[in-house]
C-alpha positions in Angstrom: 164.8 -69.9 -7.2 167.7 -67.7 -9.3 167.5 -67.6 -13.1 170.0 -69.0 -14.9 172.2 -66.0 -16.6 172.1 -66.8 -20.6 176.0 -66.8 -20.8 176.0 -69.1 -18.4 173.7 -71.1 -20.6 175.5 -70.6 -23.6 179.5 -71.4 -21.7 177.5 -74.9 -20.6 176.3 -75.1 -24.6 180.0 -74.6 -25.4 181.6 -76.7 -22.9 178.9 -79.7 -23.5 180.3 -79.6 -27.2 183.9 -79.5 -26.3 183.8 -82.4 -23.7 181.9 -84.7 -26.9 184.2 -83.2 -29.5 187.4 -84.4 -27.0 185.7 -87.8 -26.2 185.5 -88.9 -30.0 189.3 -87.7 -29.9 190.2 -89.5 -27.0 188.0 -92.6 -28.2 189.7 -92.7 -31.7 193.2 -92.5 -30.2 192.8 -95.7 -28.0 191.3 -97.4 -30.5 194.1 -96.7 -32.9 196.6 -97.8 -30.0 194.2 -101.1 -29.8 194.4 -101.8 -33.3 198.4 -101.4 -33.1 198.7 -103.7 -30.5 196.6 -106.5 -32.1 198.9 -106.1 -35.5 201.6 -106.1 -33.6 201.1 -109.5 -31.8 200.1 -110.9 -35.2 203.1 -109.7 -36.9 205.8 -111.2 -33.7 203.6 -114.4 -35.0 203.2 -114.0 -38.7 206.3 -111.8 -40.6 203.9 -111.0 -43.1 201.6 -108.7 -41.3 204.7 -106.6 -40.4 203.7 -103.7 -43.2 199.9 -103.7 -41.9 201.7 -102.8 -38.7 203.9 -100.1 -39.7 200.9 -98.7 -41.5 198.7 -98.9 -38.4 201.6 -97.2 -36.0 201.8 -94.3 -38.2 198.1 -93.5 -38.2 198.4 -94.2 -34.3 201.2 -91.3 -34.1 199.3 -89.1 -36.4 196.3 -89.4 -33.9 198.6 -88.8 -30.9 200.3 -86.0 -32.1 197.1 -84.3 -33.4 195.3 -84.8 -29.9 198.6 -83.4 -27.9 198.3 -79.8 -30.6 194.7 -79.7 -29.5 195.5 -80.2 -26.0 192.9 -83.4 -25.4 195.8 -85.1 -24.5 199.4 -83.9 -23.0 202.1 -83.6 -24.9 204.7 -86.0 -22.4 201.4 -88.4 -22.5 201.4 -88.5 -26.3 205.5 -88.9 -26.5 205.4 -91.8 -23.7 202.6 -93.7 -25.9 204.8 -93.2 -29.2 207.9 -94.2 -27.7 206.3 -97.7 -25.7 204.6 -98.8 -29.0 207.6 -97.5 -31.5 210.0 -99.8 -29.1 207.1 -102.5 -29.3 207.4 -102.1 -33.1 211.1 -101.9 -33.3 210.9 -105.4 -30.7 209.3 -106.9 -33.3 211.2 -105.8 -36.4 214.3 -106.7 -35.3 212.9 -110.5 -34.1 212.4 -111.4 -37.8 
């Protein structure tokens, strides 16, 4: 059996912490979209929630936009996710 080159041990080291470090990204962004979403049906019910929401989108952005610089996420992925909920937002803004 071949031994295992160390810098091929250490790339796998490397890439082993970039895959976790980009899953937590990845994770935090759809959870912030979640979060959106649920504001966002509570404000079409309930006007009052309608700040919460705005405050919720704008973290969601700030979490797309970062994970697009990185490159976890594309950059046309991140714009069609902040246009669909910004139109969502605007929907719901304009109902009340």
């Amino acid at each position: 059996m071949a031994k295992k080159k160390s810098s091929a041990e250490k790339r796998h080291r490397q890439s082993e912490e970039r895959r976790l470090r980009n899953k937590s990204v990845k994770s935090s962004v759809r959870t912030s979209v979640k979060k959106f979403t649920a504001l966002a049906q509570k404000a079409s019910r309930n006007p009052s929630e309608l700040g919460e929401t705005e405050t919720a989108l704008r973290e969601m952005i700030k979490k797309l936009d970062t994970a697009a610089q990185k490159g976890i996420i594309k950059k046309n992925t991140a714009g069609r996710k902040k246009s669909r909920m910004q139109r969502l937002y605007n929907s719901i803004k304009m109902a009340q």
